[in-house]
C-alpha positions as CSV (number, residue, x, y, z in Angstrom):
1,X,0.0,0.0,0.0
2,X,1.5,3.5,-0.7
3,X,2.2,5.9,2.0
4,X,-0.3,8.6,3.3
5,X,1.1,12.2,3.1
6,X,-0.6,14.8,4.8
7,X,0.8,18.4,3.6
8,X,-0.4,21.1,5.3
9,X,0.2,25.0,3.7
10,X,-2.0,27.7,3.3
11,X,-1.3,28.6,-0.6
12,X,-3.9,27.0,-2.9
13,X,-1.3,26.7,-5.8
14,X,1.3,25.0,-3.9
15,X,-0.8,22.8,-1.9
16,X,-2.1,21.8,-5.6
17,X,1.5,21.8,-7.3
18,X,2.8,19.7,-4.1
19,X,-0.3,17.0,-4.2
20,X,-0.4,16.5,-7.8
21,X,3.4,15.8,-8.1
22,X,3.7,13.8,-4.8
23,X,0.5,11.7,-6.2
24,X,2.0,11.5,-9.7
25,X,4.9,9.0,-7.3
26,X,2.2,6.8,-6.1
27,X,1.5,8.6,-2.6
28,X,-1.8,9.2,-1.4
29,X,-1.8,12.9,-0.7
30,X,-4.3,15.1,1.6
31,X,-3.8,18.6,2.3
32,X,-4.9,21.4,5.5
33,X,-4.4,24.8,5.0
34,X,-4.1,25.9,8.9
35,X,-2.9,24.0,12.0
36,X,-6.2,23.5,13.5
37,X,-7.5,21.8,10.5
38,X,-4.4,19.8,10.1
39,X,-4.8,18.6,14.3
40,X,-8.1,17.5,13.0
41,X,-7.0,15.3,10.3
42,X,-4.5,13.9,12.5
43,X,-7.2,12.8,15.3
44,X,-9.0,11.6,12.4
45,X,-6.2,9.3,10.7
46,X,-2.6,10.0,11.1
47,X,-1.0,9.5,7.9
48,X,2.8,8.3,7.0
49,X,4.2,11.4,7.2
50,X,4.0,15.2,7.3
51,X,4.7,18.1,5.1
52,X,4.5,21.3,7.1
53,X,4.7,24.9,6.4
54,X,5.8,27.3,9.2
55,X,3.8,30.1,8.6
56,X,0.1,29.2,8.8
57,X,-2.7,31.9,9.4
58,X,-4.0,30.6,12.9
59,X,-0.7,29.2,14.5
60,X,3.0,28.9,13.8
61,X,3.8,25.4,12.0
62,X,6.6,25.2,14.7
63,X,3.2,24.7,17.5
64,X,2.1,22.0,15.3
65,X,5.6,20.4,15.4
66,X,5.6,20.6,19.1
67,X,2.7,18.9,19.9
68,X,3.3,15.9,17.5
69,X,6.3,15.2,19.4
70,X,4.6,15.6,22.7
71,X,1.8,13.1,22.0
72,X,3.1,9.1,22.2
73,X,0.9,8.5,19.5
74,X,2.4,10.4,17.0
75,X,5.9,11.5,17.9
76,X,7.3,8.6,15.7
77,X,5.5,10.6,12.7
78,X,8.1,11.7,10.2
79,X,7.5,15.8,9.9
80,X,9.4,17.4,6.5
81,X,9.2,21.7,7.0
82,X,8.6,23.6,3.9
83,X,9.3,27.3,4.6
84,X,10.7,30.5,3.1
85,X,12.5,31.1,6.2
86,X,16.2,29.9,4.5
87,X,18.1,31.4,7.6
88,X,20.4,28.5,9.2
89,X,18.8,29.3,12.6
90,X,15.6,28.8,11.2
91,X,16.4,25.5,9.7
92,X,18.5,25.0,13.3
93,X,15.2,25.0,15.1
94,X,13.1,23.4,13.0
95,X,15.3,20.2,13.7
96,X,15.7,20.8,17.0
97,X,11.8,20.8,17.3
98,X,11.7,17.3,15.8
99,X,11.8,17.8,11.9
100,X,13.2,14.8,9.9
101,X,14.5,17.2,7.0
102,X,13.6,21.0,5.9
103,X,13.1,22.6,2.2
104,X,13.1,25.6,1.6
105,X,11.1,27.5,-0.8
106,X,10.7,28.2,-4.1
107,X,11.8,24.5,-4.7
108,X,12.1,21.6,-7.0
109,X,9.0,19.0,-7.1
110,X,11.5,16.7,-7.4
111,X,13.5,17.6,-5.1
112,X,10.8,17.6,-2.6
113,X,9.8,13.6,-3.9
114,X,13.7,12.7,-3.2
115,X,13.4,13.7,0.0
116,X,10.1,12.3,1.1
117,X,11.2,8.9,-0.1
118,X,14.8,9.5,1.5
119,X,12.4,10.2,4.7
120,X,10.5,7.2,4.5
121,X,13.0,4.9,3.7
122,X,14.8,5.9,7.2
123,X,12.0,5.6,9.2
124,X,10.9,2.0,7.6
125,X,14.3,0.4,8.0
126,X,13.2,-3.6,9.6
127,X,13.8,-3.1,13.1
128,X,14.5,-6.7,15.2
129,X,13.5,-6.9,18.3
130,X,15.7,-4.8,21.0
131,X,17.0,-6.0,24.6
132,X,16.4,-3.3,27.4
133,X,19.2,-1.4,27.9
134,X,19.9,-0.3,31.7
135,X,22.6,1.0,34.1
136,X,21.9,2.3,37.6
137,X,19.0,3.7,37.9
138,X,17.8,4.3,34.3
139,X,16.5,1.8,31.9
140,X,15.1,2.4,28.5
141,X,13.0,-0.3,26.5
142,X,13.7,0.8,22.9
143,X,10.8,-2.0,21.6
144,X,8.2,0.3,23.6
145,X,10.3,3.2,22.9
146,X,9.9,4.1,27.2
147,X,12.3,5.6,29.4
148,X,12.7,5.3,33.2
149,X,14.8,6.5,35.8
150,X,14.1,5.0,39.1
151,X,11.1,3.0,37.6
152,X,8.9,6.7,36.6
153,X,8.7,6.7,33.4
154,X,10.1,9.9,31.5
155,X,8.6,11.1,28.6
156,X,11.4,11.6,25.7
157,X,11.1,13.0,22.1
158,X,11.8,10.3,19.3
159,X,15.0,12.5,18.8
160,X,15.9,12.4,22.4
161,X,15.3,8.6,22.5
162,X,17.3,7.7,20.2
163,X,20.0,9.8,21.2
164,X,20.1,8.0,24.5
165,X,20.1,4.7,22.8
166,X,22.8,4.9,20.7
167,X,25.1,6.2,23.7
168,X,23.8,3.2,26.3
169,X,24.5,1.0,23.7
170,X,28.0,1.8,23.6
171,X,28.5,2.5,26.9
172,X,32.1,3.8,27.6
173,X,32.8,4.2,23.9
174,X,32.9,8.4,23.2
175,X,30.7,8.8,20.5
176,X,31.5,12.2,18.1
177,X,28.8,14.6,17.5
178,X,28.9,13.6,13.7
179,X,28.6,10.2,14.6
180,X,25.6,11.1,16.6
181,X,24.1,13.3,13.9
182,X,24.3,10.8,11.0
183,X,23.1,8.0,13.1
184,X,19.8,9.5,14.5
185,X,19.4,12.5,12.0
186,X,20.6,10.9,8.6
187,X,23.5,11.6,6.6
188,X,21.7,13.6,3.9
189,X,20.4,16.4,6.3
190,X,22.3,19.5,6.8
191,X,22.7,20.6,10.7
192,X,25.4,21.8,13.1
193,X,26.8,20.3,16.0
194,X,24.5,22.7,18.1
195,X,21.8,20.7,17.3
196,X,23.4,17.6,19.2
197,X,24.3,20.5,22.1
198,X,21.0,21.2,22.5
199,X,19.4,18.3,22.6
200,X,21.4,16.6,25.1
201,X,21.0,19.8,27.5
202,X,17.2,19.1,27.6
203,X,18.0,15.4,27.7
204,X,19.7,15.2,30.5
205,X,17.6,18.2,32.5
206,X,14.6,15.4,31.8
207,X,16.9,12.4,33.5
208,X,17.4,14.6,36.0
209,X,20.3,12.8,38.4
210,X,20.1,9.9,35.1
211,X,21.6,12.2,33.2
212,X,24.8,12.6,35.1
213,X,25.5,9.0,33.1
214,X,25.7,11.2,30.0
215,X,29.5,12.7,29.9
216,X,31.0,15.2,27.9
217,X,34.2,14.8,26.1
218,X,35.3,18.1,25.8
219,X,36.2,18.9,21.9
220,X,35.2,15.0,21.0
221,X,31.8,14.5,21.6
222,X,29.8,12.4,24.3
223,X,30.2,8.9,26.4
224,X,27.5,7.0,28.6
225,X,29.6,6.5,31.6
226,X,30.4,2.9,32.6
227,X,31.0,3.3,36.3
């Protein structure tokens, strides 16, 4: 069955240009033209993944973002922003928020097909089955995709998760901020080592004394401590 695409924008002619092109590739395509509408669709049927404008007239596009990472039942849905905001701090938050990948506009068709199946193809990589990772007082269950430190559950972006999987996983090994980037992000999307920065700041304030396992190597990168 071909993937659902839900692309939400509030210009008639692009939303038009952007469903007749992504359907011409074999996806199913609907469209929102505010945030509200778009929530709606998403209670409704959540589809395979999300093309998302910034600028909407009710609320930013960024809102949006932040709720589908906040709600377990959608934060594994791959989000792709399509903006006229080109500024690298613009594209630095949109990542940071949770985007898989950002276009800017005026763009390419294709190039907006390439990276929607680049997109999809990351996040439907066969996955086996996982063993529970733990050390002290943390444990993580990436099958569940659940956190817990001292058996409360904490509540961790899909960004953040992963993150803190591939550093348990290798505990004691220092892991480079590139590494870390390609692994979770992809190799085919441009961000800075900021974005890395930032996340792990907010991971570990959300570990609270479980993220004192998280260590930095100063001009390296980061290690899960083994002790």
């Amino acid at each position: 069955m071909s993937a659902r695409i839900l692309v939400v924008d509030d210009e008639p002619d692009l939303l038009e240009l952007v469903r007749f092109n992504l359907s011409q590739n074999g996806y199913q395509v609907d469209t929102a033209s505010s945030v509200n509408e778009a929530l709606e669709r998403l209670r409704l049927s959540p589809p395979d993944l999300l093309i998302l404008d910034l600028m909407l007239p009710d609320f930013p596009g960024t809102d949006l973002c932040r709720r589908i990472r906040g709600d377990q039942r959608l934060a594994e849905l791959p989000i792709i922003m399509l903006t006229a905001r080109s500024a690298e701090v613009d594209r630095v938050v949109g990542l940071e928020l949770g985007a898989d990948d950002y276009v800017t506009k005026p763009f390419s068709p294709r190039e907006l097909s390439l990276r929607v199946k680049a997109v999809l193809r990351r996040r439907n990589v066969p996955t086996t089955e996982k063993t529970p990772l733990s050390h002290g007082s943390l444990r993580l269950d990436p099958s569940s995709y659940r956190c817990y430190v001292d058996e409360t559950e904490v509540g961790l972006t899909a960004k953040e998760f992963r993150l803190l999987e591939s550093l348990m996983s290798r505990p004691g090994r220092v892991m480079t901020r590139e590494h870390l980037l390609d692994e979770v992000w992809g190799s085919d999307i441009t961000v800075t080592s900021r974005t890395i920065d930032t996340h792990l700041k907010r991971l570990r304030e959300k570990l609270g004394t479980g993220g004192n396992l998280i260590e930095t190597v100063r001009g390296v990168g980061y290690r899960f401590a083994t002790t």
